[in-house]
GURO-853882 format. One record per atom (N, C-alpha, C): residue in three letters; x, y, z. Coordinates in steps of 0.001 Angstrom, whole numbers, plus 500000, padded with zeros to 6 digits. Each point is the difference from the previous one (the first is absolute). Layout:
N
ALAXYZ ...
***
This chain:
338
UNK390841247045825467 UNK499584499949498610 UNK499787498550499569 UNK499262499626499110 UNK499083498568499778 UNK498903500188499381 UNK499458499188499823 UNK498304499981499981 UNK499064500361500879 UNK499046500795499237 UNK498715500949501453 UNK498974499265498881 UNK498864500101501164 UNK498302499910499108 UNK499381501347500560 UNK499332500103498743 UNK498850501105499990 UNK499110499788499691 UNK498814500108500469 UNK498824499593500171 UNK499991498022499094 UNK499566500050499169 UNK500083498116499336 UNK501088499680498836 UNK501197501010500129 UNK500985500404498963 UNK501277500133500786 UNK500763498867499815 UNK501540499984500633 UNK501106501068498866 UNK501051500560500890 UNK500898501006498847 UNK501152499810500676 UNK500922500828499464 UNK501594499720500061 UNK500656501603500794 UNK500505499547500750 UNK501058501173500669 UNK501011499860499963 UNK501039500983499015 UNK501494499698499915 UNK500633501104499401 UNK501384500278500267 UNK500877500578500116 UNK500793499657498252 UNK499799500797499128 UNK500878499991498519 UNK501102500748500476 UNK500223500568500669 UNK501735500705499862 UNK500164501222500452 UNK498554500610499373 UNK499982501447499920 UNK498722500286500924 UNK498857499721499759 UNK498934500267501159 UNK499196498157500422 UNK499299500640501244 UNK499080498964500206 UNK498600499908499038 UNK499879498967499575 UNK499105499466498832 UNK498563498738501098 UNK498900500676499449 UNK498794499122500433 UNK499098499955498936 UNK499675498423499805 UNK498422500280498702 UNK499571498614500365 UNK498849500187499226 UNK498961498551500537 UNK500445499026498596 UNK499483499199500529 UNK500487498962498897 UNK498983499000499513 UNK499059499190501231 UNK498847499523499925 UNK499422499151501119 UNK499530498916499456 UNK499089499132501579 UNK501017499569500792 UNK500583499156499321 UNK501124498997500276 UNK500992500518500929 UNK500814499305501346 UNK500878500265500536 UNK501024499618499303 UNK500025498662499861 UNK501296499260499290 UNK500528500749498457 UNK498673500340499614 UNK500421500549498824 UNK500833501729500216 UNK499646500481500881 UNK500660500907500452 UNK501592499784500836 UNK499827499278500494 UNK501302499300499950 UNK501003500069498939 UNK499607499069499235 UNK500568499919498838 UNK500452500907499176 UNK499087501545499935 UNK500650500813499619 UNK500941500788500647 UNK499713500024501015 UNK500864500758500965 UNK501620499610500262 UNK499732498606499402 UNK501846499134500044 UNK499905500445498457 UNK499618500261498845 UNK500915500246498789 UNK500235501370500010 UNK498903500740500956 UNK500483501934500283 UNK501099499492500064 UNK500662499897501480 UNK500797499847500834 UNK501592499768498982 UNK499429499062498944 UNK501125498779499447 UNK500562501404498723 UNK498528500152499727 UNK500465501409498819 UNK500590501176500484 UNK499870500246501110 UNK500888501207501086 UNK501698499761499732 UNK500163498290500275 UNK500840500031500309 UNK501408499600498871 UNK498833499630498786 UNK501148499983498912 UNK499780501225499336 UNK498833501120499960 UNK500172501263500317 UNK499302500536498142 UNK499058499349499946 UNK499498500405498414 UNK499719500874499733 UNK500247500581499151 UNK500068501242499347 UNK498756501041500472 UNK498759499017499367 UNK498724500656500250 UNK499894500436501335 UNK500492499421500895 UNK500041500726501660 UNK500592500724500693 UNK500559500775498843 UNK501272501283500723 UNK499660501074498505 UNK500409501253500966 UNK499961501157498985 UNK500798499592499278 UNK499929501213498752 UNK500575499753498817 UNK500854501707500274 UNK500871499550500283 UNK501668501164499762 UNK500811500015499619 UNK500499500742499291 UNK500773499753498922 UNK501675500872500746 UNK500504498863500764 UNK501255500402500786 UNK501369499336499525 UNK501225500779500179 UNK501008499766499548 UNK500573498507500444 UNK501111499114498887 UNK500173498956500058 UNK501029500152501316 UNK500012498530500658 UNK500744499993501415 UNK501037500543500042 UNK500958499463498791 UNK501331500232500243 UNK500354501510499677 UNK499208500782499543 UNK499966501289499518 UNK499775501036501533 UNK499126499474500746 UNK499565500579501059 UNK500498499907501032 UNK501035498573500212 UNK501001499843501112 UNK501205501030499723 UNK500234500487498352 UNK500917500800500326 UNK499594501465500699 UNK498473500636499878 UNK500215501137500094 UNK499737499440502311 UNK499699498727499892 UNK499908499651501717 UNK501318499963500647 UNK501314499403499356 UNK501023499709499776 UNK500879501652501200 UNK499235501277498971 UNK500690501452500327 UNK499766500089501655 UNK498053499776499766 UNK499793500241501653 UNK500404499401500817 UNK499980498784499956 UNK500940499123501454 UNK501290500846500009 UNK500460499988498487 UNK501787500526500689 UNK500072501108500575 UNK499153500855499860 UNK500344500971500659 UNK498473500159501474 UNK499371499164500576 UNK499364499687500720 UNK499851498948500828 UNK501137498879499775 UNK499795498723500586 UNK501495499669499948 UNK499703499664502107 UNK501889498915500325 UNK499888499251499175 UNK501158499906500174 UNK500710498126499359 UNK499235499932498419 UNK500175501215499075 UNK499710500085498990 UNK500746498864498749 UNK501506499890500695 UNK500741499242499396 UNK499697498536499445 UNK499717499620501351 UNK499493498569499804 UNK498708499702498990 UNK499281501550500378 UNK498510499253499804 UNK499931500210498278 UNK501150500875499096 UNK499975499914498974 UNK500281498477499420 UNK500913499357500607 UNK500361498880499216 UNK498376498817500038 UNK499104500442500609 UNK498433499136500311 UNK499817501068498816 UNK499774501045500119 UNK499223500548498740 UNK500287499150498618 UNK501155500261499748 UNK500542499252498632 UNK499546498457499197 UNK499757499534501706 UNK498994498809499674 UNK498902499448499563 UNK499166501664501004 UNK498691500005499646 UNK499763500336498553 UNK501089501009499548 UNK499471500463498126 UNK500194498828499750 UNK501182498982499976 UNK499846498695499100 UNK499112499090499853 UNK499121500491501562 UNK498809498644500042 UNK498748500483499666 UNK499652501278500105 UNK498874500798499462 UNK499792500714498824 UNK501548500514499667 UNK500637500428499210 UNK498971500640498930 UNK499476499856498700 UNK499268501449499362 UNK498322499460500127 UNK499406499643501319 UNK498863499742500175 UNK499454501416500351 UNK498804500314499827 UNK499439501518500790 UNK499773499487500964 UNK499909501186500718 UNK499831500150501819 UNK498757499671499826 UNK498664500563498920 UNK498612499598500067 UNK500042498249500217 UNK500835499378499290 UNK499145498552499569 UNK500727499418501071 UNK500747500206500890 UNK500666499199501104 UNK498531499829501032 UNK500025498657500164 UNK498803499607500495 UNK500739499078501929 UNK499119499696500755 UNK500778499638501030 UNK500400498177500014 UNK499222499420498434 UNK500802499170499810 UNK501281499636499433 UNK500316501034499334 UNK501347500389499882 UNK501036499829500882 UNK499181500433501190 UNK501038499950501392 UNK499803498679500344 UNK499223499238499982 UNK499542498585500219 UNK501662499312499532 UNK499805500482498590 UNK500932498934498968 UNK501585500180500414 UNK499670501472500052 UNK501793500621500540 UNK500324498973501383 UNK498943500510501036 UNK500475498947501040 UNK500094498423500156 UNK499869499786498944 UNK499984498666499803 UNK501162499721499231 UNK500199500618498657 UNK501328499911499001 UNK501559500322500761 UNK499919500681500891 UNK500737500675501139 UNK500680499187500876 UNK499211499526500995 UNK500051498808500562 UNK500517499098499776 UNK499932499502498691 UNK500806498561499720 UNK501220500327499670 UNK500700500988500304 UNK501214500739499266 UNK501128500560501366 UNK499190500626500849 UNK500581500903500965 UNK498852499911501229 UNK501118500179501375 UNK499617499707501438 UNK498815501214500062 UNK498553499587500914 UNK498939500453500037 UNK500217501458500657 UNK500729500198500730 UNK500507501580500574 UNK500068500437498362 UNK501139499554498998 UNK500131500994499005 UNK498704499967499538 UNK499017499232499494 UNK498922500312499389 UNK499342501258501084 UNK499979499766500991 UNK498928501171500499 UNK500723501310500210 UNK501508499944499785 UNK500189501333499569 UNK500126500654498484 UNK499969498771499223 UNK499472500607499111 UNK498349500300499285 UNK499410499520500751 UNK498587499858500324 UNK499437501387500792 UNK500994500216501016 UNK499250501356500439 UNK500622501470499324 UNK501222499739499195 UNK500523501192498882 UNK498850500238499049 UNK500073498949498915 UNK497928500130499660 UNK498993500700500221 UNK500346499239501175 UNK498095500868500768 UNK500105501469500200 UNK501195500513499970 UNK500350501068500771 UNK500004501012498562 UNK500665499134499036 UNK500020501025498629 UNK498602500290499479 UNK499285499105500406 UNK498694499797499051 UNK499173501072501264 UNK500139500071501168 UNK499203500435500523 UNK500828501932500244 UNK501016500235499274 UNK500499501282499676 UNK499186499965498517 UNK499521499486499182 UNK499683500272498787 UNK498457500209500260 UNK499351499318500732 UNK498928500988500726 UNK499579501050500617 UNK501557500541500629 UNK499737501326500842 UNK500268500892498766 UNK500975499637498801 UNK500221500784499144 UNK498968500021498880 UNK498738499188500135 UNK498781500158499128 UNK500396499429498335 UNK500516498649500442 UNK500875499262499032 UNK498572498649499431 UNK499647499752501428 UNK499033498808500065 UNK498505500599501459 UNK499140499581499770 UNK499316499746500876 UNK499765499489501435 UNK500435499187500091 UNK500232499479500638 UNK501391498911499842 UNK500601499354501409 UNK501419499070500057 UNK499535498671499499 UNK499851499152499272 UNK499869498896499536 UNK500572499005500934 UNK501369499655500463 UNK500407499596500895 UNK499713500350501287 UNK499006500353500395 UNK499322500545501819 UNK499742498526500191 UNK500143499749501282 UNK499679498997500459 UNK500602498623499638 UNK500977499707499080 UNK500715499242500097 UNK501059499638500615 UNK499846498574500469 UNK500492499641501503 UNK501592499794499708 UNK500675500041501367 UNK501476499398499769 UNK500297498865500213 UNK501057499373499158 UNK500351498730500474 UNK500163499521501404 UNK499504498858500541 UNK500824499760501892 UNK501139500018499469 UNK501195500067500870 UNK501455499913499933 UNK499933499358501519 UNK500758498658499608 UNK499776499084501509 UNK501357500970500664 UNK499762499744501382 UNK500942501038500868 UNK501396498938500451 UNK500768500745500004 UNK501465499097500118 UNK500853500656501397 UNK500135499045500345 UNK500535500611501577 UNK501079500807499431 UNK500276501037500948 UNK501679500471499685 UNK501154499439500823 UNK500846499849499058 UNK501475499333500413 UNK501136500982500495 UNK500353499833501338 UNK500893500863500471 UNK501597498774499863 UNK501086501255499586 UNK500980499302499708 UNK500666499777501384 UNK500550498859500191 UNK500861499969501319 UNK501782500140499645 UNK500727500143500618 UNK501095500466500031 UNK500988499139498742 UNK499340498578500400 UNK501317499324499418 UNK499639499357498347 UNK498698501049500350 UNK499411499767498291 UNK500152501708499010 UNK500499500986500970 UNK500425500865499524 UNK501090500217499496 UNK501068498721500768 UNK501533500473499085 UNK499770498737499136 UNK499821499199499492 UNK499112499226499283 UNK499934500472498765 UNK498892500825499848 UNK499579501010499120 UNK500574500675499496 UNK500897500592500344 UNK500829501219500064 UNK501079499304499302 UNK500737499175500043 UNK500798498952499458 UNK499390499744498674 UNK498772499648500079 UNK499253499639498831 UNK499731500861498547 UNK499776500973500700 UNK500034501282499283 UNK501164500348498867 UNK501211500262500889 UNK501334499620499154 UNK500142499184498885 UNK499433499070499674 UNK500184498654499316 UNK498599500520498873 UNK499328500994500120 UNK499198499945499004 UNK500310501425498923 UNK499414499981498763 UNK500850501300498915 UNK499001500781500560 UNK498852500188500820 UNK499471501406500157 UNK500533501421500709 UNK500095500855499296 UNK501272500374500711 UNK499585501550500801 UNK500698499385501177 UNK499988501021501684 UNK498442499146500816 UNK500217498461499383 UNK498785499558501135 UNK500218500008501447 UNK501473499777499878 UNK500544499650501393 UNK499668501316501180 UNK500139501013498621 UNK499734501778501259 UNK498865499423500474 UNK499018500050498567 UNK498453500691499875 UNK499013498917501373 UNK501015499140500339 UNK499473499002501087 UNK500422500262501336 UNK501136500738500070 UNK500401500786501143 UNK499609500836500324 UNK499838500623498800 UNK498964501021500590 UNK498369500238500317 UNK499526498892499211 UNK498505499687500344 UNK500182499425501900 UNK500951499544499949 UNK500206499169501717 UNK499936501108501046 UNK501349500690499834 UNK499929501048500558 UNK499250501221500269 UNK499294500125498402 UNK499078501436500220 UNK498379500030500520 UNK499162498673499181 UNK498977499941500148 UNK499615500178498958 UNK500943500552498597 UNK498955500973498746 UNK499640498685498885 UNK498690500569499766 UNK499455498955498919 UNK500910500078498628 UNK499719499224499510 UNK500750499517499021 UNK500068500780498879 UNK498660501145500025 UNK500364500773498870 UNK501049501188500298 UNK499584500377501770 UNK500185500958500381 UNK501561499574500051 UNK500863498993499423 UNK501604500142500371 UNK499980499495498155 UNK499721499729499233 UNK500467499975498930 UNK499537501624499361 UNK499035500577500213 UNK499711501453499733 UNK500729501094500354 UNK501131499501500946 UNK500392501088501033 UNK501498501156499136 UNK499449501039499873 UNK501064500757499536 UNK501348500345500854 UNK501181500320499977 UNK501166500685500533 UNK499846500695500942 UNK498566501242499250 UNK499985500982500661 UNK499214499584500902 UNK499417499565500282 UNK499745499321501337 UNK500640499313501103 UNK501193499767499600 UNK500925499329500984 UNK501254501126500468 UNK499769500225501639 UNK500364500943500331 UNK501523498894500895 UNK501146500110499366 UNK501089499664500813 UNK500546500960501160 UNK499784500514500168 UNK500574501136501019 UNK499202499943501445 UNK498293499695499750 UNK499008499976501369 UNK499636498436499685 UNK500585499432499116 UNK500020498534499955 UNK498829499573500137 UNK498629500085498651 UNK498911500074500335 UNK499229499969498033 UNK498931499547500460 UNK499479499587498549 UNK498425500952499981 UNK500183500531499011 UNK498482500743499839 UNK499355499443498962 UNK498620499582500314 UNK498869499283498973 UNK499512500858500204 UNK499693499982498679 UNK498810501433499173 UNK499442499074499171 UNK498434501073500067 UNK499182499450499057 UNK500159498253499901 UNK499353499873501073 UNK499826498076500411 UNK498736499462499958 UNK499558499395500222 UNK498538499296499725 UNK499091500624500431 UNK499711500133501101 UNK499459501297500548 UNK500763501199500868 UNK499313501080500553 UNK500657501106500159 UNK500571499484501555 UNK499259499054500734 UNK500979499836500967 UNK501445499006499841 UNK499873499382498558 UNK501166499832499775 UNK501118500949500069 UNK500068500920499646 UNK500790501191499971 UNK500458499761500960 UNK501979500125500490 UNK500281499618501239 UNK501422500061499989 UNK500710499985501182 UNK501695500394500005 UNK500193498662500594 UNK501169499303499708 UNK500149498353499895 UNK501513500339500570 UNK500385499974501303 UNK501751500214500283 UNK500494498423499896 UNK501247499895499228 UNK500947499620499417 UNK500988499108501337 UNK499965498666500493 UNK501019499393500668 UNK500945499639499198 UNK500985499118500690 UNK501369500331498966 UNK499600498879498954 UNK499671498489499977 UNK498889499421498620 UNK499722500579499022 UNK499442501020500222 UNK499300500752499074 UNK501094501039499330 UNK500431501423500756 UNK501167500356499655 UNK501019499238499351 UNK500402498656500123 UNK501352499767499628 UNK499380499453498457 UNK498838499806499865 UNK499304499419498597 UNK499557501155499288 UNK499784501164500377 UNK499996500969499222 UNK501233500555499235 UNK500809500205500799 UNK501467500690499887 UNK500014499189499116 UNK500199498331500121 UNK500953499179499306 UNK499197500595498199 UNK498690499701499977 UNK499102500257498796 UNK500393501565499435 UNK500394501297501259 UNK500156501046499003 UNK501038499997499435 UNK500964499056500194 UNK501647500332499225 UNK499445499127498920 UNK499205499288500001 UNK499944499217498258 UNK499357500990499570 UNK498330500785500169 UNK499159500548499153 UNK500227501437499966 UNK499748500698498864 UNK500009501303500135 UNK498564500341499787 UNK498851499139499178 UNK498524500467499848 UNK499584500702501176 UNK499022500299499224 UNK499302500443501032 UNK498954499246501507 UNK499885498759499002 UNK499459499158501388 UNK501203499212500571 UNK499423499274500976 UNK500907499178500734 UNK500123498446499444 UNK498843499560499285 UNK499991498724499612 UNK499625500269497972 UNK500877500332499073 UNK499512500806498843 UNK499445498979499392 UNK499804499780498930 UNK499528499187499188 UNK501036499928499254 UNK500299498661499102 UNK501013499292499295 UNK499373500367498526 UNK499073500416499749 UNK499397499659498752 UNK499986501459499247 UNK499809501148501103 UNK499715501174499356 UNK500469501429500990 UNK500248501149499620 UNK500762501323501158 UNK498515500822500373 UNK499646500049501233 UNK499176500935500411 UNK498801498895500527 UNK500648498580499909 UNK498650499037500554 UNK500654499426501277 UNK499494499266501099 UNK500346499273500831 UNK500180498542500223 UNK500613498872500137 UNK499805498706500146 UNK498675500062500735 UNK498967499397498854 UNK498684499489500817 UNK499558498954500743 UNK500794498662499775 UNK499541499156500891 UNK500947499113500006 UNK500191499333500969 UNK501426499463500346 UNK499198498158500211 UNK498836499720499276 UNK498727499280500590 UNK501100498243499167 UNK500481499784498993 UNK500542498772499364 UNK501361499957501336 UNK500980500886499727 UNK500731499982501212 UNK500221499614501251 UNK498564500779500162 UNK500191499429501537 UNK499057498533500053 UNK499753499624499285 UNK499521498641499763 UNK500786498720499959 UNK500909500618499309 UNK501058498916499975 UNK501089500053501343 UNK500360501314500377 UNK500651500041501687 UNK499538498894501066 UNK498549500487500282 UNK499333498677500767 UNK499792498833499268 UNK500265499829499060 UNK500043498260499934 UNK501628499471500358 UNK500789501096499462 UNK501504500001500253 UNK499863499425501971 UNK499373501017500831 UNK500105500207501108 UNK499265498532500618 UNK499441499687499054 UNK498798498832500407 UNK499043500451501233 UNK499376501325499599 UNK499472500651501142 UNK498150500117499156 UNK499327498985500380 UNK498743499867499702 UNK499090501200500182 UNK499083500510498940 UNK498805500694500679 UNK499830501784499895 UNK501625500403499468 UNK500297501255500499 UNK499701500901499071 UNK499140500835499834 UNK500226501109499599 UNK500856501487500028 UNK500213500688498884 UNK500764501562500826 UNK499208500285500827 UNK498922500368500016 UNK499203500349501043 UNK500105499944501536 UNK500290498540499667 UNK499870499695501865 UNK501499500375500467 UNK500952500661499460 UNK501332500658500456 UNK499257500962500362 UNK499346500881499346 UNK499251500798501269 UNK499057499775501149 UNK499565498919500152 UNK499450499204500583 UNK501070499675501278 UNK500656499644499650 UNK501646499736500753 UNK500254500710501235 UNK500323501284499045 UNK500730501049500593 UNK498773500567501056 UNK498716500412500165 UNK499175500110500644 UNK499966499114501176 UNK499950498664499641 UNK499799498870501394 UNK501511500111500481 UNK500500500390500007 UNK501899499831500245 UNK499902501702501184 UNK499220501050499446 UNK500094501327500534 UNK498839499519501340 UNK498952499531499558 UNK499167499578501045 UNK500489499246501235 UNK500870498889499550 UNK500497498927500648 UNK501333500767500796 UNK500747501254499622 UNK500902500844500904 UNK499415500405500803 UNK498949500333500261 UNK498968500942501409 UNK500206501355498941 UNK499478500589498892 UNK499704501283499253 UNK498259499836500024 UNK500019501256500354 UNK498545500110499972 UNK499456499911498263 UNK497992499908500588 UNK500239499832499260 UNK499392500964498978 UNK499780501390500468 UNK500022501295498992 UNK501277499980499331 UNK501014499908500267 UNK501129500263499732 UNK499918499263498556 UNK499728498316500274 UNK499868499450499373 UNK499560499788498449 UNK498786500798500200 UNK498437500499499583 UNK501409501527499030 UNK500228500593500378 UNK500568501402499271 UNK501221498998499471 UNK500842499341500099 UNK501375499562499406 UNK499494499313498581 UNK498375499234500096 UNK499591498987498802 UNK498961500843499087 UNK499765501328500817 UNK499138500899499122 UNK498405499210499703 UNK499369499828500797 UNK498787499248500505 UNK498896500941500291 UNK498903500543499473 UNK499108500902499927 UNK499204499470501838 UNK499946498959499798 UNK499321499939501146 UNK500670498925501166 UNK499848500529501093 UNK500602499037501342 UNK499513498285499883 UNK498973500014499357 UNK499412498633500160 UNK500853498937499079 UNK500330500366498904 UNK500937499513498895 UNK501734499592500418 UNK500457500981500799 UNK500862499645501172 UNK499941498883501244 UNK498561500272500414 UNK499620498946501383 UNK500415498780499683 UNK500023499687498777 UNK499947498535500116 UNK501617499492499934 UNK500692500855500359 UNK501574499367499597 UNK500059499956502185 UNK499278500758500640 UNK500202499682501360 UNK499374498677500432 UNK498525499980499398 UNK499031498502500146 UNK500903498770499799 UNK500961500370498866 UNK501193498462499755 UNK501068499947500984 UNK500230501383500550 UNK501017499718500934 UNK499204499727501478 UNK498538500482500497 UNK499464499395500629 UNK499946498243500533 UNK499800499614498504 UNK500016498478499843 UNK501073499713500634 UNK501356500464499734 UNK500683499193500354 UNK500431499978501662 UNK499530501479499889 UNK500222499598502281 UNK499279499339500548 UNK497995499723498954 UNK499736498919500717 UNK500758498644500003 UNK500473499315499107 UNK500902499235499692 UNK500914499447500716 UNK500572501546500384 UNK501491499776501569 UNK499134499764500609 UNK498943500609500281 UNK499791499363501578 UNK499451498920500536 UNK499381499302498737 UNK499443498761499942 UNK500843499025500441 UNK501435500155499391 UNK501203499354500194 UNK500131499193501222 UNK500078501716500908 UNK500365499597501570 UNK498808499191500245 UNK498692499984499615 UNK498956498845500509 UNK500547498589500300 UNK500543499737498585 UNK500399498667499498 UNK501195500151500878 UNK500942500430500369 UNK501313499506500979 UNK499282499820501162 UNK499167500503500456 UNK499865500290501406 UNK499116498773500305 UNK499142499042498853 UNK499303499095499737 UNK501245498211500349 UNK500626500589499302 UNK501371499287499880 UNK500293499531501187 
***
């Protein structure tokens, strides 16, 4: 799409949102040019005159009736409400008609200077996803936000903990008011489970008798998975059920029937306690994977203990332990050089 000539008359080919658009314009190339960058420019701050006229409910009105369907249609509903709440504040009583895709321009930009580029693009693709349910539900015409790009998020190696930075930590933990970090890190070590999947985790899921943890309803369906219990783990449960009677394992301090959601200031201050650079919760599961790899456990096994949809997402915790036998054996080069 660009500029075409027809017969002694240059015209414009371009894309408004909704269909492909062609018309002549006149002799001139340049001058066709020229219009074709203020189409383009008017697309994209999204003027009125270039989109139907529908008369659709204001955002925050429409995330609630979107609000029902995820919960009862979409994992990890939990989380993704507390992004909703955001979005009414930032879109809040605009109509779904006049949301234009510079809107999304501004969001990703206002966003950004505030919070790490992963959170913008998940709250960037909650958006796209509501707006493009308000199309299947004949709300809008077309998604206004189609085709708007995601932030890069530069890639950060993952950090595997080594031994003597684990009791470290663990020490560290103690010394801070968030309270049961010290489990919720033992047990990320030991189990493999993401971070929601052990602050989410109910009672009834924790089976003391076959000494074994059931995740339900996890990120995806191959999350779903039976997690057996070494004594780490066991002796941090037990210790946690004689304090709690809730119903979860990690409750919330603030309110009855909610869970401690993020343990994220906490464990912030542990590793600086620990003086352990770099670390995320995350890479405790990260950990516990290169640690199962690095025993000789295969690595399906592997792949089912971290609840990993696909083998390839697994491979790469063997590729690091690869590295390192090339490593040994390089070793003996250098002695034998010696």
């Amino acid at each position: 799409m660009g500029v075409y000539k027809r017969g002694h008359f240059w015209g414009i080919d371009y894309y408004d949102g909704y269909k492909r658009r062609r018309k002549l314009v006149g002799p001139s190339k340049g001058e066709a040019e020229k219009i074709l960058a203020a189409k383009r420019l008017d697309i994209m701050r999204g003027l009125p005159e270039m989109r139907p006229r529908i008369d659709a409910p204001p955002f925050a009105e429409f995330v609630e009736r979107y609000a029902d369907y995820a919960k009862t249609n979409k994992r990890g509903f939990y989380n993704e409400r507390y992004r909703l709440e955001q979005l009414k504040k930032h879109f809040g009583k605009r109509k779904l008609s006049d949301l234009t895709r510079w809107d999304a321009e501004t969001f990703k930009i206002e966003k950004n200077r505030l919070v790490a580029p992963a959170t913008v693009n998940r709250l960037l693709g909650n958006v796209k996803h509501i707006l493009s349910m308000a199309v299947e539900w004949g709300f809008l015409p077309a998604n206004p936000f189609a085709g708007v790009k995601l932030l890069r998020v530069p890639k950060r190696t993952e950090r595997v903990l080594t031994k003597d930075e684990e009791v470290l930590l663990l020490a560290a933990c103690d010394q801070v008011r968030t309270p049961g970090l010290r489990h919720s890190v033992s047990i990320a070590l030991n189990t493999g489970m993401r971070k929601g999947e052990i602050y989410g985790l109910r009672w009834e899921c924790v089976d003391f008798q076959t000494r074994s943890i059931a995740i339900l309803n996890g990120k995806t369906e191959d999350s779903d998975r039976r997690i057996p219990m070494n004594d780490s783990v066991f002796e941090a449960l037990s210790t946690l059920r004689q304090r709690h009677q809730n119903e979860f394992v990690f409750p919330s301090v603030r309110g009855k029937g909610e869970h401690f959601r993020d343990p994220k200031k906490g464990f912030t201050n542990a590793i600086r306690l620990a003086q352990i650079p770099h670390l995320r919760f995350h890479d405790l599961r990260h950990t516990f994977a290169t640690r199962l790899v690095q025993a000789g456990v295969d690595i399906i096994t592997v792949q089912h203990l971290l609840g990993h949809s696909k083998i390839t997402t697994t491979a790469r915790y063997a590729h690091s332990f690869a590295d390192d036998k090339i490593a040994a054996v390089k070793r003996l080069n250098c002695a034998a050089v010696r």
